[in-house]
N, C-alpha and C positions, 0 to 999 in steps of 0.2 A: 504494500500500500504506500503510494506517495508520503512522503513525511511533509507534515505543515507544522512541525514545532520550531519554534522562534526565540532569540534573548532576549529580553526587553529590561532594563534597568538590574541588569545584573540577576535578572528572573527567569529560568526554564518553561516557557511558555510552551503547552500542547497544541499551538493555532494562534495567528493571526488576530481572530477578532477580540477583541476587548468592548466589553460594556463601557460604557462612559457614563459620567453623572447623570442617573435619572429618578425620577419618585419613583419608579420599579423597583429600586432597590432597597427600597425603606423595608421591604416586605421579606423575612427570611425566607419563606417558600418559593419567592421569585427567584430570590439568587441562585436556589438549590434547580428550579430549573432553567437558568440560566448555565450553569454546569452542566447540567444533562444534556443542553440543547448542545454544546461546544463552544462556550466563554471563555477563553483562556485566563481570565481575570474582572475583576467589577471593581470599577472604581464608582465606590460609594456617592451621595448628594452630597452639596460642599458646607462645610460648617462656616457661618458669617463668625470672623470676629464682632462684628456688632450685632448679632444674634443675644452674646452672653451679657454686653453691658445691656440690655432689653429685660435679661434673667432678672435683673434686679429689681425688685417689687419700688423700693425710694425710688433710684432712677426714672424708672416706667412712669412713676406720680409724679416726676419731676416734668419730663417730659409731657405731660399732657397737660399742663399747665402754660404750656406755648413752645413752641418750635422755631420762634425768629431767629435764634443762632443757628440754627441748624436745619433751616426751611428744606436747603436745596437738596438735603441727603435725608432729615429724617423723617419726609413728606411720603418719601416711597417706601417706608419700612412698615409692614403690618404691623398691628396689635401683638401685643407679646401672646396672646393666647393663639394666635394663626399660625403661629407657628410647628410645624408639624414635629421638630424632634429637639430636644432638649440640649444642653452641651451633654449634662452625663449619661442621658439616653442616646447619645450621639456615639461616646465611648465605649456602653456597652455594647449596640449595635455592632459596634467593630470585632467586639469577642466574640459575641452570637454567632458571625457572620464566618469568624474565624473556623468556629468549633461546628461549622454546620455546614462545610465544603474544603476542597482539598487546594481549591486554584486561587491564587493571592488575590487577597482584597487590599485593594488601594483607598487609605483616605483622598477627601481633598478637604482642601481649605482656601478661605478665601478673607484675605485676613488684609488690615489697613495699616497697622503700625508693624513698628519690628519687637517690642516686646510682646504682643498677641502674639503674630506668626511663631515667635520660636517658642510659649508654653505651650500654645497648643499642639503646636510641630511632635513637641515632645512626651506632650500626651496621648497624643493618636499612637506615636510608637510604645507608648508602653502599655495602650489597651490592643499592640498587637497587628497594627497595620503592618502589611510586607511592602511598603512602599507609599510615600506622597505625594499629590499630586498640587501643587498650589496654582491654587485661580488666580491671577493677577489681572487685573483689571487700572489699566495706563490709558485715563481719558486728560487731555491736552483744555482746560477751560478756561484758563487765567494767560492773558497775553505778555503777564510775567514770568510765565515758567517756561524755561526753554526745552527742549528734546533732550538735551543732555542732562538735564537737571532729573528729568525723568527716569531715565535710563538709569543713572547714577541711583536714585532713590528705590528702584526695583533691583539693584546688583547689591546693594546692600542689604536689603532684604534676604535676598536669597542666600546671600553668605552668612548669614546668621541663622538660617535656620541649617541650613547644609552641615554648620560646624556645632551646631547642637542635636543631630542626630545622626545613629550609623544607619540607618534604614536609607533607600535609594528616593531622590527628590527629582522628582521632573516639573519643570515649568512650563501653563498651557500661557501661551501668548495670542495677542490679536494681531491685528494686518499693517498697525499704522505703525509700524516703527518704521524708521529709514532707509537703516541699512540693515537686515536680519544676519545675514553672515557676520558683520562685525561684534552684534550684541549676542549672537549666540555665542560666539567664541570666547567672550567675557563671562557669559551663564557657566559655560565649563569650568572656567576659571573659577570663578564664583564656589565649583562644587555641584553642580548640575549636571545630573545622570543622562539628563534628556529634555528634550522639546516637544509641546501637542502642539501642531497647526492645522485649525484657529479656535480662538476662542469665539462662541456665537454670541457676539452682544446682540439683543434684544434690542433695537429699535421703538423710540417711542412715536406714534401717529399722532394726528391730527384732527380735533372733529371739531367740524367745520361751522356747527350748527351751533354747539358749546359752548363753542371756545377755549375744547380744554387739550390736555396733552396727556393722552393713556399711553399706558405700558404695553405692547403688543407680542405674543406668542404664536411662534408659525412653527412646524415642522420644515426639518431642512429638507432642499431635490438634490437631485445627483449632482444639478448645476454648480452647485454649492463646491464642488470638490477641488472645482479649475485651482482658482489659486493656492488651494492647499498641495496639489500635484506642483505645480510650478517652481514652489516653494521648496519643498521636500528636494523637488531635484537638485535643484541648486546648492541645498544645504549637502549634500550626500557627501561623501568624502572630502571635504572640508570641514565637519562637523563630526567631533569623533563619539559623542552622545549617540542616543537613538533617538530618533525619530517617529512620534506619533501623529497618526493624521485624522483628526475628527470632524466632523461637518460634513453630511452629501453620501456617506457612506448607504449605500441601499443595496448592495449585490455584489455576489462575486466577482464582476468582472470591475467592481469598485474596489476590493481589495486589492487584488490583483493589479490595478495603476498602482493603487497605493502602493506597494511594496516593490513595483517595479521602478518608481519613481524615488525611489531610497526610504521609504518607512519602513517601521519594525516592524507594526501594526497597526491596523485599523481597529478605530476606534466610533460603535454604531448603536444609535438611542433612537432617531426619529424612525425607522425601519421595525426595530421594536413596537414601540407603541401603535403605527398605524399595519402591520402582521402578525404581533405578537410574537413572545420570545421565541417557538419553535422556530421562528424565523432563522436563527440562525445554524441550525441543522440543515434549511434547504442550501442557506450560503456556501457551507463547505462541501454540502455534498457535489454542489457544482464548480466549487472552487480546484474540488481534487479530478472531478473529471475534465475540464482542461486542463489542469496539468500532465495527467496520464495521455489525453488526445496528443498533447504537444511533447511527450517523452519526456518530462521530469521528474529526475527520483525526488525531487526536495522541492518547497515551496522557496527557502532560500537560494535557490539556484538563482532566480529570476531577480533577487533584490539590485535595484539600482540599476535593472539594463538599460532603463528609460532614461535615465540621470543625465544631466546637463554634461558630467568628464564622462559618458559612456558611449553618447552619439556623436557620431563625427562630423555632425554639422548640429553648432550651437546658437546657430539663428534663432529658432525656433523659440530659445528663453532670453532671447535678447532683442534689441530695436527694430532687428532684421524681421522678427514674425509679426509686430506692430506694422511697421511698413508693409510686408508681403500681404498680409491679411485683410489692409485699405483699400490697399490697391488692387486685388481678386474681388474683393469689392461692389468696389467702383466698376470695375470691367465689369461684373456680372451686373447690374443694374444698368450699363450702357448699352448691353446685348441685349434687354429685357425690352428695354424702350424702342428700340428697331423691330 
């Protein structure tokens, strides 16, 4: 039988896919068949550092006594009771989760200061996480803060918590950084096992009629995968981490980019929820039949042929398939009007 076992942060993985943060996994039953179905790992929902200052009952009274210091961020925080899991129902969860499947459950977190990040860091590993996954969330809203300052305030971050636990730390990043190659290369440094590309920010709408500004949830399409393929490649041997690719994952032949584009693993939520988890038993089983159709004894055989240093024409992730892609275009719309 083809082998599709994989490393991913210093972890022997039986496959490819990885659950990624979902309320599915609140539910021990879910994870146990999320193993059944072929989950090589679940990385848990992400625990808010500002979740825990909410725990506190003063706080909470304090806060609801007016929000002017803190309109723009604790406008969008539910009621402390909405909240679906607790900090120390969040830790045990990790044990439960532990003690009730064989394939490594990953925290996340998703944390704002650097003293939050590294006790919680530290207490996900000691109720038993095989690995962390932190949220980081880098939005640009004060035209005093530069790019670098950013960067800068996320690389300390991550070296703080990196150097307060032995368990493997991957950081999920989003699209707007500048140069990704450069800052992944400093995340290593940092103590970063790995990279997930992208993070799905949530998008807020518009209603028109209101006047107001809601918070919006969509399921991701396959469309969704482009920049994270493009991305992956480029990073692939330049980037001595691994590589995870989350967003757009819906099918085998989405892993398959994936990993042919330099990831470890894919990383697949919206596919879940709208086929349910056996979903992922039909992925592999079509995963492994092309791989057998196409003669591979390994699913890693295939990692990174797509990769930017693998093809011998690097147009394609450069200006050159901007230009080529205009200009095919334009031609095809000038042949259309004739």
């Amino acid at each position: 039988m083809t082998d599709l076992s994989i490393e991913y942060l210093g972890m022997n993985l039986n496959g490819p896919i990885v659950v990624a943060s979902t309320p599915l996994s609140e539910s021990i039953d879910n994870i146990r068949r999320m193993e059944d179905a072929g989950a090589s790992a679940v990385v848990l929902t992400s625990l808010f550092e500002e979740q825990l200052a909410l725990e506190s009952r003063a706080l909470d009274e304090d806060l609801s006594r007016g929000t002017n210091s803190f309109a723009e961020s604790l406008d969008f925080l539910p009621e402390l009771s909405d909240y679906r899991m607790t900090h120390e129902g969040y830790l045990e969860h990790i044990r439960c989760a532990r003690e009730a499947v064989q394939i490594p459950i990953m925290a996340s977190l998703n944390g704002a200061t650097s003293g939050g990040w590294v006790r919680l860091a530290k207490e996900m590993e000691q109720a038993g996480a095989n690995a962390i996954e932190l949220n980081t969330f880098a939005l640009a809203t004060d035209r005093a803060q530069t790019s670098a300052a950013i960067e800068l305030q996320l690389l300390e971050l991550i070296s703080s918590v990196c150097s307060a636990v032995k368990v493997p730390v991957a950081v999920k990043l989003s699209q707007s950084f500048t140069s990704l190659p450069h800052l992944c290369s400093r995340l290593e440094d940092a103590g970063a096992r790995g990279v997930v590309l992208f993070n799905r920010f949530y998008q807020p709408d518009f209603d028109i009629e209101t006047l107001e500004v809601r918070p919006t949830l969509h399921f991701s399409t396959p469309s969704e995968l482009l920049p994270r393929l493009h991305w992956a490649a480029i990073l692939y041997g330049h980037f001595k981490g691994h590589i995870a690719i989350t967003g757009g994952v819906h099918s085998a032949e989405d892993v398959l980019k994936a990993v042919m584009a330099g990831g470890t693993v894919a990383m697949m939520v919206s596919a879940l929820h709208i086929h349910g988890i056996g979903h992922i038993a039909r992925v592999l089983a079509d995963l492994r039949y092309w791989l057998n159709k196409h003669e591979y004894a390994s699913l890693a055989e295939t990692r990174g042929c797509l990769s930017r240093r693998s093809v011998p024409d690097t147009s394609p992730y450069d200006r050159g398939n901007y230009i080529k892609t205009l200009s095919s275009y334009s031609l095809r719309q000038t042949l259309t009007a004739f």
